[in-house]
MIRO-167460 format. One record per residue (C-alpha): residue number from 1; x, y, z. Coordinates in steps of 0.2 Angstrom, whole numbers, plus 5000, padded with zeros to 4 digits. Each point is the difference from the previous one (the first is absolute). Example, Ala and Ser with C-alpha at 12.3 -4.5 7.8 and 13.67 -1.06 7.14 Angstrom:
BEGIN
- nr; X; Y; Z
- 1; 5062; 4978; 5039
- 2; 5006; 5017; 4997
END
This chain:
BEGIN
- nr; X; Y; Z
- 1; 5377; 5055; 5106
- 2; 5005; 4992; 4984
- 3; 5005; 5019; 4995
- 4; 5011; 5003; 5015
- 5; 5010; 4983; 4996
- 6; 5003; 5005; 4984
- 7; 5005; 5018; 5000
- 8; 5012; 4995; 5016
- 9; 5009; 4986; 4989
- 10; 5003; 5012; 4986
- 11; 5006; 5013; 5011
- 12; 5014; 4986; 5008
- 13; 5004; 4994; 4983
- 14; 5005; 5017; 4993
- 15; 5010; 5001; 5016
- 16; 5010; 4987; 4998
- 17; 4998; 5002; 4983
- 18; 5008; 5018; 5000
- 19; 5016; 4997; 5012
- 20; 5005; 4985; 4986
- 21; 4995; 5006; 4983
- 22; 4999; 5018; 4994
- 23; 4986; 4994; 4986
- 24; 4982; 5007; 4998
- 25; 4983; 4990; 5004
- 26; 4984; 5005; 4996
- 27; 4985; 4990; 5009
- 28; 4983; 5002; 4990
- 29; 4983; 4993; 5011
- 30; 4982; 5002; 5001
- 31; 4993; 5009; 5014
- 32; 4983; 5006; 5003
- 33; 4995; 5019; 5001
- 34; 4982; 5007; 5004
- 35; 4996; 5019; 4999
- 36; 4987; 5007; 5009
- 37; 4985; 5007; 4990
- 38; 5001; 5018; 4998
- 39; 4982; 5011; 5003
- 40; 4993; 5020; 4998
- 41; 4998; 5012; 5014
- 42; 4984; 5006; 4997
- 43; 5001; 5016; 5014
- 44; 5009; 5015; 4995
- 45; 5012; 5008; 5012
- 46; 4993; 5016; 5012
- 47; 5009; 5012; 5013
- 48; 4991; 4996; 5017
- 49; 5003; 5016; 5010
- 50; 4988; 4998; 5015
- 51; 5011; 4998; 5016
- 52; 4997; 4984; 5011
- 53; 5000; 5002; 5019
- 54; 5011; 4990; 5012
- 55; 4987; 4995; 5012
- 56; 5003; 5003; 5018
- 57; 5003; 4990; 5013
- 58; 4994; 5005; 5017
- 59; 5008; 4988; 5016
- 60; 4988; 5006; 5015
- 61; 5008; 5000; 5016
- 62; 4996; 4984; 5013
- 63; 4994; 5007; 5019
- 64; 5012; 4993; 5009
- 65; 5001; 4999; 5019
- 66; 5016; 4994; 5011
- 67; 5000; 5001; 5018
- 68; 5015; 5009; 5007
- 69; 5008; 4992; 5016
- 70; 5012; 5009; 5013
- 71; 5010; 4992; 5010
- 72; 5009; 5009; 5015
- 73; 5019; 4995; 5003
- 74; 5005; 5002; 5020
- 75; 5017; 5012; 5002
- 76; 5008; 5002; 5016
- 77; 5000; 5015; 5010
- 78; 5010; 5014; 4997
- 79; 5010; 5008; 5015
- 80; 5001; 5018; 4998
- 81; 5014; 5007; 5012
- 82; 4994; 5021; 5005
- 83; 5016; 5012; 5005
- 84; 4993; 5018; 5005
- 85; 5008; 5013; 4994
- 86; 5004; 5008; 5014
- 87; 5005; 4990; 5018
- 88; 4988; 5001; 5016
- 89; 5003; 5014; 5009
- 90; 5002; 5000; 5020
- 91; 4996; 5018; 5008
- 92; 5010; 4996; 5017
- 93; 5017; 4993; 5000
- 94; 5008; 4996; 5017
- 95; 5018; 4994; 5006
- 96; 5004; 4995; 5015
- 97; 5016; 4993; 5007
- 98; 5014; 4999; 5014
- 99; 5020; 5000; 5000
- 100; 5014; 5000; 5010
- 101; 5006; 5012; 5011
- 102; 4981; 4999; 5005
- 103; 4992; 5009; 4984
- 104; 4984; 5000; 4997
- 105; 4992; 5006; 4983
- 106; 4984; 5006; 4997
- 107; 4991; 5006; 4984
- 108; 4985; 5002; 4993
- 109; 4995; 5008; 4984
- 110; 4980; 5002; 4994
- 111; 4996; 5008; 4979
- 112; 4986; 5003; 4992
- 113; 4994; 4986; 4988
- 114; 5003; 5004; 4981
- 115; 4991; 5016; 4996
- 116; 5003; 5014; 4985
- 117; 4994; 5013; 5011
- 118; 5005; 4998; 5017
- 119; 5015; 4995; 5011
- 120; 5002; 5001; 5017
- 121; 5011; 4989; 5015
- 122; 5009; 4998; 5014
- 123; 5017; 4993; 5004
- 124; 5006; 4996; 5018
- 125; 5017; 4992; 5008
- 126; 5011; 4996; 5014
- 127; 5016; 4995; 5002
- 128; 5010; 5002; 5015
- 129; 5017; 4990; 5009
- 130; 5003; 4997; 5018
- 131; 5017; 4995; 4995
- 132; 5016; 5008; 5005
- 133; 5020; 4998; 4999
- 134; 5009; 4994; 5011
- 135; 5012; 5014; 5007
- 136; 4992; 5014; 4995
- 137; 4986; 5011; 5005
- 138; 4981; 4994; 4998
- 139; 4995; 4997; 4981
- 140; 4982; 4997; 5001
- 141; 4988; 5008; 4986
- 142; 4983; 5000; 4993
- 143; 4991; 5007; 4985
- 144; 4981; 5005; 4997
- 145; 4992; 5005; 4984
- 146; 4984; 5006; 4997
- 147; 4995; 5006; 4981
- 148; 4983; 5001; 4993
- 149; 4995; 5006; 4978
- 150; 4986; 5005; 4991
- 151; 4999; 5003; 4982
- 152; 4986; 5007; 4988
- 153; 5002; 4997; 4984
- 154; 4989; 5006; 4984
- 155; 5003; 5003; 4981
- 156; 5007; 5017; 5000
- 157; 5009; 5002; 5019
- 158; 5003; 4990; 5013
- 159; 5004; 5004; 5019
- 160; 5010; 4991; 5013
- 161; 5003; 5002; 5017
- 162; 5009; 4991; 5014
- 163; 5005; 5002; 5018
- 164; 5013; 4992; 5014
- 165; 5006; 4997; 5014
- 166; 5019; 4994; 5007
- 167; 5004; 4995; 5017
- 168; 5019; 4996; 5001
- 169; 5008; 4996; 5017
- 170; 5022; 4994; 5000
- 171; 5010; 5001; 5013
- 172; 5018; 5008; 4995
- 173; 5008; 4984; 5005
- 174; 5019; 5005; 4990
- 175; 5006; 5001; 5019
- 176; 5015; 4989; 5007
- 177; 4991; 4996; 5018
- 178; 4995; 4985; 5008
- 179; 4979; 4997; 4994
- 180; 4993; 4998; 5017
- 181; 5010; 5014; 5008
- 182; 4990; 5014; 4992
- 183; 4982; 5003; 4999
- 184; 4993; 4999; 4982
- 185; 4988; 5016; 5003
- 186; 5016; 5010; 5001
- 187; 5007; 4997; 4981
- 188; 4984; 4997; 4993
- 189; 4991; 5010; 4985
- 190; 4982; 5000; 4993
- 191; 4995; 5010; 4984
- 192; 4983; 5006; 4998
- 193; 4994; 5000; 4979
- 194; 4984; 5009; 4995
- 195; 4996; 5006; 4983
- 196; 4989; 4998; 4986
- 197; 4998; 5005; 4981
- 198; 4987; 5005; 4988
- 199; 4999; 5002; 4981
- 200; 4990; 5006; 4985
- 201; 5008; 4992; 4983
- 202; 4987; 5004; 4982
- 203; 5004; 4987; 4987
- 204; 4990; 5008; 4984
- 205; 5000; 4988; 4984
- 206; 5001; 5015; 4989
- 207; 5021; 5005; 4996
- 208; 4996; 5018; 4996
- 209; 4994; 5001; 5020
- 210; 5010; 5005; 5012
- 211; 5001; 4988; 5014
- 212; 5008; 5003; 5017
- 213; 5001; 4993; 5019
- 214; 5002; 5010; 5017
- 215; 4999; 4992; 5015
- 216; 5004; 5004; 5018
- 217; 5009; 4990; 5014
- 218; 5005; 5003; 5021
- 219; 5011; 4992; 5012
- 220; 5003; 5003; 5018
- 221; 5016; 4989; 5005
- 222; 5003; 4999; 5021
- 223; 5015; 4993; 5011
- 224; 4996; 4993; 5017
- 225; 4993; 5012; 5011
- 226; 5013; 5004; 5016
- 227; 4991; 4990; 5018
- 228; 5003; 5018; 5006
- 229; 4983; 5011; 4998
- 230; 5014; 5016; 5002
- 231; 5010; 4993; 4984
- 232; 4986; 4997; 4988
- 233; 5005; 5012; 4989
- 234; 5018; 4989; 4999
- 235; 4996; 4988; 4986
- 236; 5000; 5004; 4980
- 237; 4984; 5006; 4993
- 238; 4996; 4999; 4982
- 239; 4988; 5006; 4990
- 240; 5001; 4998; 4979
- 241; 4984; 5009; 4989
- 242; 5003; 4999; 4979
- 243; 4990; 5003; 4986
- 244; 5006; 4991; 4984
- 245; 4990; 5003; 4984
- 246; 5005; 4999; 4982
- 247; 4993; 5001; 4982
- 248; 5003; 4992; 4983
- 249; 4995; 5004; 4981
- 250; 5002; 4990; 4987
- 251; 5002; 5008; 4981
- 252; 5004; 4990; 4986
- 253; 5016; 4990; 5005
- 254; 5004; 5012; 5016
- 255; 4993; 4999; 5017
- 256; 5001; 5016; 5008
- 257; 5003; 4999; 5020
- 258; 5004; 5010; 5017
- 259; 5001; 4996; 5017
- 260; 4996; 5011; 5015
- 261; 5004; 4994; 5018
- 262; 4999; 5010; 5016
- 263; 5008; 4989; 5012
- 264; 5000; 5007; 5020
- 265; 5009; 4991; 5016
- 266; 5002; 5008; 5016
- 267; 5011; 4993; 5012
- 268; 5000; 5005; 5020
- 269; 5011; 4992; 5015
- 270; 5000; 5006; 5015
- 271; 4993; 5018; 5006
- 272; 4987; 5009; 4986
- 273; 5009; 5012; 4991
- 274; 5000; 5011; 4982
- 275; 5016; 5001; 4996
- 276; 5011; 4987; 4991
- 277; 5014; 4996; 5013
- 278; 5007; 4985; 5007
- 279; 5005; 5002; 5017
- 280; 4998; 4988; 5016
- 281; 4990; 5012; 5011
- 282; 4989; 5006; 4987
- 283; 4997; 4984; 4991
- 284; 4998; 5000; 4982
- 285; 4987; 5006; 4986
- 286; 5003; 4998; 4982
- 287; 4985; 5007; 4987
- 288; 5005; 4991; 4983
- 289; 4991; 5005; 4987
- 290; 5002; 4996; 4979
- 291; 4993; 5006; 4988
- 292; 5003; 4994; 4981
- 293; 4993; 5000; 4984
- 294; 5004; 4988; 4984
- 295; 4995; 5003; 4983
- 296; 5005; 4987; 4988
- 297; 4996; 4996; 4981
- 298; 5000; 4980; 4995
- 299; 5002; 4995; 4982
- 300; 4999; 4984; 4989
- 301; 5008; 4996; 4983
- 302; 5004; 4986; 4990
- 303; 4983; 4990; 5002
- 304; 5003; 5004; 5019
- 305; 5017; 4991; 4999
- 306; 5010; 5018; 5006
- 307; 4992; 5011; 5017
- 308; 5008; 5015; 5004
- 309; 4997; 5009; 5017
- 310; 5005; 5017; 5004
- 311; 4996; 5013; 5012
- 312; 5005; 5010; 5016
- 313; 4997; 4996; 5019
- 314; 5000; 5020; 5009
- 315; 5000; 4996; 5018
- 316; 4998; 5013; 5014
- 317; 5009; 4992; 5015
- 318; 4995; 5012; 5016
- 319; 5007; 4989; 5013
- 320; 5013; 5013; 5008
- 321; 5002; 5014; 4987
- 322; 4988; 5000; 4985
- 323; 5010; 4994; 4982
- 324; 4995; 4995; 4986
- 325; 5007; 4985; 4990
- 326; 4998; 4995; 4981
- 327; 5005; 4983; 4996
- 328; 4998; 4994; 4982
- 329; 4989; 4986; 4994
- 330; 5004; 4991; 4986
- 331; 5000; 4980; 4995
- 332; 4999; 4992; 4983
- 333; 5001; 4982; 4994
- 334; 4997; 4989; 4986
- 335; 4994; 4983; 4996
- 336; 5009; 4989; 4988
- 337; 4995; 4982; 4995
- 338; 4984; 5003; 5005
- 339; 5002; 5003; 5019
- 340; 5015; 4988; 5000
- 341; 5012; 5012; 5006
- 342; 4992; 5018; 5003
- 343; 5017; 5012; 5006
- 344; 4997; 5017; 5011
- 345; 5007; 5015; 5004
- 346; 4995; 5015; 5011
- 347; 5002; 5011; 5012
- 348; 4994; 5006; 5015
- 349; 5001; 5008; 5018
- 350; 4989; 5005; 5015
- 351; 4997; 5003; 5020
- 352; 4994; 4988; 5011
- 353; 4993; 5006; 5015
- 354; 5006; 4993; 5017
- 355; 4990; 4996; 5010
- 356; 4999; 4991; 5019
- 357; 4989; 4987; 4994
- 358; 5013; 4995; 4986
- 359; 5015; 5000; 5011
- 360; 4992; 4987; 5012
- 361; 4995; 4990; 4986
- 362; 5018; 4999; 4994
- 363; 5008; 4999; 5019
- 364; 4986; 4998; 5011
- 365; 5016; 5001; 5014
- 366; 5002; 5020; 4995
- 367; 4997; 5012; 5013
- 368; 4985; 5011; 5002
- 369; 5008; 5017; 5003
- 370; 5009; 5001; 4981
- 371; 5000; 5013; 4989
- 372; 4995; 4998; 4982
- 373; 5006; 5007; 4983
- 374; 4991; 4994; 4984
- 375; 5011; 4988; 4985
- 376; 5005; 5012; 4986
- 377; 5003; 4988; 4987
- 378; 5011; 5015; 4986
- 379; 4998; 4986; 4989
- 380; 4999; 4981; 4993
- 381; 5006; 4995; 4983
- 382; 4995; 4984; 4997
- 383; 5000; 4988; 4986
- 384; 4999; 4981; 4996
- 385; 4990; 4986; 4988
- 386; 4987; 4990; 5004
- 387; 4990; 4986; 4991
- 388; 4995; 4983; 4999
- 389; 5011; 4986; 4994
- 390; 4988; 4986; 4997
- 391; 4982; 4998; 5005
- 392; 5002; 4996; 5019
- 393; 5015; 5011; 5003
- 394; 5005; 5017; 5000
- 395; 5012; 5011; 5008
- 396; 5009; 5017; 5002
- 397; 5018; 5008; 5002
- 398; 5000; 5018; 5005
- 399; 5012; 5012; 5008
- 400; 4996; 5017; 5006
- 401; 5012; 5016; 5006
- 402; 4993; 5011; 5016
- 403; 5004; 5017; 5009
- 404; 4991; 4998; 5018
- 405; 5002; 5015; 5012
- 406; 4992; 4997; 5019
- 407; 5002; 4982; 4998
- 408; 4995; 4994; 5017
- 409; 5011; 4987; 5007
- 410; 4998; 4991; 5016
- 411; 5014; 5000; 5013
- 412; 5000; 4993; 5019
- 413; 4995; 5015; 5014
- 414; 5011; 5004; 5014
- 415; 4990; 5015; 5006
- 416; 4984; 4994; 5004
- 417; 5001; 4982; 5004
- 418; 5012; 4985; 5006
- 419; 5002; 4997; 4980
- 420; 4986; 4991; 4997
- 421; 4991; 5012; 4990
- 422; 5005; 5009; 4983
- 423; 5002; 5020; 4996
- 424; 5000; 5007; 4983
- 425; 5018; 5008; 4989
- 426; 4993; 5005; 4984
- 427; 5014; 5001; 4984
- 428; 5004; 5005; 4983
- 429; 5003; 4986; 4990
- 430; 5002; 4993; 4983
- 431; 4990; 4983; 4996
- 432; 5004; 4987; 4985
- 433; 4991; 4983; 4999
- 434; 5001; 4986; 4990
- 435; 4986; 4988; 4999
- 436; 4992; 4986; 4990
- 437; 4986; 4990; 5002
- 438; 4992; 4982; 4994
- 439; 4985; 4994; 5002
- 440; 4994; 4983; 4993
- 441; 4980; 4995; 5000
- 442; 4993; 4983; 4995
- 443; 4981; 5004; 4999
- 444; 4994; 5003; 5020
- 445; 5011; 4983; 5002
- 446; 5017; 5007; 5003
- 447; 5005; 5017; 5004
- 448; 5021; 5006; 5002
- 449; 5005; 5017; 5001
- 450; 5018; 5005; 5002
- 451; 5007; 5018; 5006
- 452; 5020; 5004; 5002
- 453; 5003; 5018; 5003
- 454; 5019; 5008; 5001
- 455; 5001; 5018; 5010
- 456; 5013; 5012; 4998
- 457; 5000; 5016; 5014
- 458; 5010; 5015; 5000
- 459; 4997; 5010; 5014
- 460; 5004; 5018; 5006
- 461; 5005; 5000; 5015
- 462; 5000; 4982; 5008
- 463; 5009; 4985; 4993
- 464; 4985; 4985; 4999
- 465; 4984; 5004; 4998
- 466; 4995; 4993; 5015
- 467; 4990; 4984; 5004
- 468; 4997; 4999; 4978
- 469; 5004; 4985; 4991
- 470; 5012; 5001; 4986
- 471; 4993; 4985; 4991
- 472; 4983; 4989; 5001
- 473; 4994; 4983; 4995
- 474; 4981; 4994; 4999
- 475; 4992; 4985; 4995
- 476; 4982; 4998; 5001
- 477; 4991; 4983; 4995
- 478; 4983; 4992; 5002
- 479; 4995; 4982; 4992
- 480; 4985; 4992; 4999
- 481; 4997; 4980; 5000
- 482; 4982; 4997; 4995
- 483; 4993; 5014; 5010
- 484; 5001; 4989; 5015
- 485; 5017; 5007; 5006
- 486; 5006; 5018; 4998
- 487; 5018; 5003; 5004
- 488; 5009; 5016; 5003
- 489; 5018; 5004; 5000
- 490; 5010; 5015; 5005
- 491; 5018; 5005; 4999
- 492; 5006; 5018; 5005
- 493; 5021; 5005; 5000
- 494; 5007; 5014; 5005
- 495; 5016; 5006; 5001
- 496; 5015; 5014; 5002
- 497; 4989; 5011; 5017
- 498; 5011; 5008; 5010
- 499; 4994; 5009; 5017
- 500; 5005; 5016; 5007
- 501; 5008; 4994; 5017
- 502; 5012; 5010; 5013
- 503; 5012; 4990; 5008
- 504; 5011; 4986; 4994
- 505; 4994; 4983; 5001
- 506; 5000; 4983; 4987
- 507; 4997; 5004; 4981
- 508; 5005; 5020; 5003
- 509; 5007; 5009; 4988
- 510; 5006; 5018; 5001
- 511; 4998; 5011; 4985
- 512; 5001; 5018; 4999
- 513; 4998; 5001; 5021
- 514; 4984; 4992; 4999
- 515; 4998; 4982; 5006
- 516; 4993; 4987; 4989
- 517; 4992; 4984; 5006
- 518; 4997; 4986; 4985
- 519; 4982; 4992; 5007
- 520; 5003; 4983; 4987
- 521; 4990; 4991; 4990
- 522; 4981; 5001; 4998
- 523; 4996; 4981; 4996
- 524; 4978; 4996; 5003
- 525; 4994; 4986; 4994
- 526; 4980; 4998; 5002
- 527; 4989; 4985; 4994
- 528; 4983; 4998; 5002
- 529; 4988; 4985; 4995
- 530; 4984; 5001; 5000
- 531; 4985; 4984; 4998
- 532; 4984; 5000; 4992
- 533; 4989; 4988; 5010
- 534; 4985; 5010; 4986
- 535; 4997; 5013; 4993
- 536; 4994; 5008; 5017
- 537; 5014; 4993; 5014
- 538; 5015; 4999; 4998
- 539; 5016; 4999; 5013
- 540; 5017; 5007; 4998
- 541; 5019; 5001; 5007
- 542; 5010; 5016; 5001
- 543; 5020; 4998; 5002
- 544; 5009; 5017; 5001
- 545; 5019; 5000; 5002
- 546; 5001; 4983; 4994
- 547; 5023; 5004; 5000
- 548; 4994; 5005; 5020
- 549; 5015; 5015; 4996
- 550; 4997; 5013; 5017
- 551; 5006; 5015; 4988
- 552; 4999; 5017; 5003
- 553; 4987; 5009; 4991
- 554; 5004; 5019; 5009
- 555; 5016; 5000; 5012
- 556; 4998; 4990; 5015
- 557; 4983; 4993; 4995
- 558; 4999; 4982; 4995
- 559; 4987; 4991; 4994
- 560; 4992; 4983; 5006
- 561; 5006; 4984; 4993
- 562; 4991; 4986; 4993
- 563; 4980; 5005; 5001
- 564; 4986; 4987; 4998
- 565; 4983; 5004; 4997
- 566; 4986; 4987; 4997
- 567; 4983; 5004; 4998
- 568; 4982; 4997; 4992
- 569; 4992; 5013; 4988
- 570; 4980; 4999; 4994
- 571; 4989; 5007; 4986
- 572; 4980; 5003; 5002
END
């Protein structure tokens, strides 16, 4: 301790010693050393080479046993909602229902259940008025139909059949007489429709078969039957056999096609005879017969964006005096945008055959003892552009050009009636339309479909073409409000008829010594409303000639005004 003193009072003074003076001091003491003794090793050094092991440690594993414990946690129920793919189907559908004029309604339809193999049903209805206007002859009507099809269908054909029956009874009413001061049996009508068709159609999977369809079909078409047994023979008697069959090949990007058609209609009135004359005493019998076949080739180009048709229609028409026409057949189009607009062009031509059955579904007030020349349709250039303009809407402009010889046009009969029925003029006319079409489609929710069609007639040898529109208007629409309520509505416009008259009276005109009579304006209205009580039941309202306009469809034959109809309709 006595050392530490001492050297720390030295070090101080030769601190302060040193910052004041710049002289040397030299300190001499006595301090004690002591050295440790040194000694000898007495071993030698040596290499040890031998290579010492790192022991191992070894950590054995413990048995260890936990018990696992498992608790369930509660969930609530899921609800699982199941939507089949495909909605129940009913077999029998049936509609009943009543209106004014005292009209009943009746229909019943039954189908076979969902089957790949076999089809069949029946459809059956009734409609018929008591109904008649005032100041004119009696108007009642009725209509029955019977049809019943069958069809078997397998992988590689397929045949189908069907038959039916038409009872058709009118009165021809377009008479200017007091109702109840004529008995109905004495303008009354009933036509008599029986007929059937059968078909054999192969439908081969393999391109490089050929594949092809005939089929056969009949129909006998009567008039009512005179109350005299002596005049039995006095009514129009048709009979119509055909044989329609036709084949197609496909090769690469061509389909290879012809049609063959045999179409047969033998026409009597009156007494039985062979000989194709029109006379009053003799009555009438007219053997129709057409024969025509129509080779065409298809082709596809451009990823199937461009299909060209073309081919030849040769028909033999053996009506009168045996000819033979050749109409062209040609069409092509092309789709731009990917379907957006697809614009056509072709042309085309053809025969129609005439037939009694097809003048009284045009004019049902057309007299029985007519004579009948087939349509020869020289031939129809048309063109136009179709497409879709968004998702849910689509439309199409078109215009076509038309030479028509032996157009049938419908004038009033002076000859054989009071001017209640209709005879037959037949014209050559040239025919240009204009139309254009939208339609509009919100899923199965909302359905609109517009039609506007212009018609331009130049005619031979009469100045109208009589009792033809020169410009239509059609809306069509359906909604649906949560499949509980399904409303219906239709609009139909027509306008520019004329009809063949002879004698002045109001809205005559003369032209070219024939005397013109403007019939007005087409305006129907019709809405129907249909309620879904379920999915079996339902009830619904039918409102026809909602403007209640009494226009003329045919020359002194109006139509009834407002007509309600209310009914029930059922599924099982």
């Amino acid at each position: 301790m006595k050392n530490y003193i001492l050297i720390l009072f030295v070090t101080a003074s030769l601190f302060s010693f040193s910052q004041g003076n710049t002289d040397q001091i030299v300190i001499v003491t006595t301090v004690g050393r002591e050295v440790e003794p040194a000694y000898r090793m007495t071993e030698s050094p040596k290499i040890i080479d031998t290579v010492i092991s790192t022991p191992v440690v070894e950590y054995p594993l413990l048995a260890l046993q936990f018990t696992t414990e498992i608790a369930i946690e509660k969930i609530s129920p899921a609800t699982i909602k199941t939507e089949p793919k495909l909605s129940q189907f009913y077999s029998t559908y049936v509609k009943l229902g009543i209106g004014t004029e005292l009209m009943p309604l009746g229909e019943i339809y039954f189908d076979s259940k969902r089957s790949r193999k076999f089809v069949y049903g029946v459809h059956a209805k009734h409609l018929s008025s008591f109904g008649n206007f005032t100041g004119y002859a009696p108007a009642q009507f009725d209509r029955s139909r019977f049809g019943a099809y069958g069809a078997l269908n397998e992988k590689s054909y397929s045949l189908k059949g069907d038959v039916h029956y038409n009872n058709q009874g009118l009165h021809y009413y377009g008479w200017k007489i007091p109702t109840d001061s004529i008995d109905r049996k004495t303008n009354a009508q009933r036509y008599h429709d029986t007929g059937g068709a059968f078909s054999f159609e192969s439908h081969k999977k393999d391109s490089a078969t050929l594949n092809f369809k005939i089929g056969i079909e009949y129909n006998n078409f009567l008039s009512k039957k005179p109350t005299e047994d002596s005049l039995a023979d006095w009514r129009a008697r048709e009979n119509l056999f055909a044989i329609k069959a036709s084949g197609w090949y496909k090769h690469g990007k061509e389909i290879f096609a012809a049609d063959f058609n045999i179409r047969y209609n033998g026409y009597k009135y009156g007494a039985i005879g062979d000989t194709n004359v029109s006379m009053l005493d003799s009555g009438i019998v007219l053997n129709n017969t057409i024969v025509n076949l129509k080779p065409t080739i298809t082709t596809f180009s451009k990823d199937n964006r461009l299909k060209a048709k073309i081919g030849v229609d040769l028909v033999l028409d053996a009506h009168t005096v045996a000819k033979v026409h050749i109409y062209p057949v040609a069409e092509v189009k092309y789709s731009l945008f990917n379907d957006i607009f697809i614009p056509y062009v072709g042309l085309r031509g053809g025969l129609k055959q005439t037939t009694f059955k097809s003048l009284t579904t045009e004019n049902e007030f057309v007299l029985t003892n007519v004579s009948m020349l087939n349509e020869n349709t020289v031939i129809d250039l048309y063109g136009g552009i179709k497409g879709t303009l968004s998702k849910r809407m689509s439309f199409n402009l078109s215009g076509s050009y038309a030479r028509v010889q032996n157009k049938a046009l419908f004038v009033t009969d002076t000859t054989f009636s009071v001017g209640n029925k209709f005879n037959l003029i037949y014209d050559t006319l040239n025919l240009t339309t204009i139309e254009g079409s939208l339609s509009y489609q919100l899923n199965e929710k909302l359905k609109i479909d517009g039609i506007g069609r212009y018609y331009s007639y130049y005619l031979l040898n009469n100045t109208y073409a009589w009792n033809l529109p020169q410009w239509q208007a059609v809306v069509r629409g359906s909604y649906n409000l949560f499949d509980k309520f399904l409303v219906n509505l239709d609009l139909n416009f027509e306008g520019g008829r004329r009809s063949l008259v002879y004698a002045l009276e109001d809205d005559v005109t003369i032209e070219n010594n024939q005397f013109a009579k403007t019939l007005g304006l087409i305006a129907d209205v019709n809405l129907g409303i249909e309620y879904r009580y379920n999915k079996r039941i339902s009830a619904f309202i039918q409102m026809n000639n909602i403007a209640s306009q009494r226009y003329n469809r045919w020359y002194n034959h109006p139509v009834q005004v407002f007509q309600f109809m209310g009914g029930v309709t059922a599924r099982f």
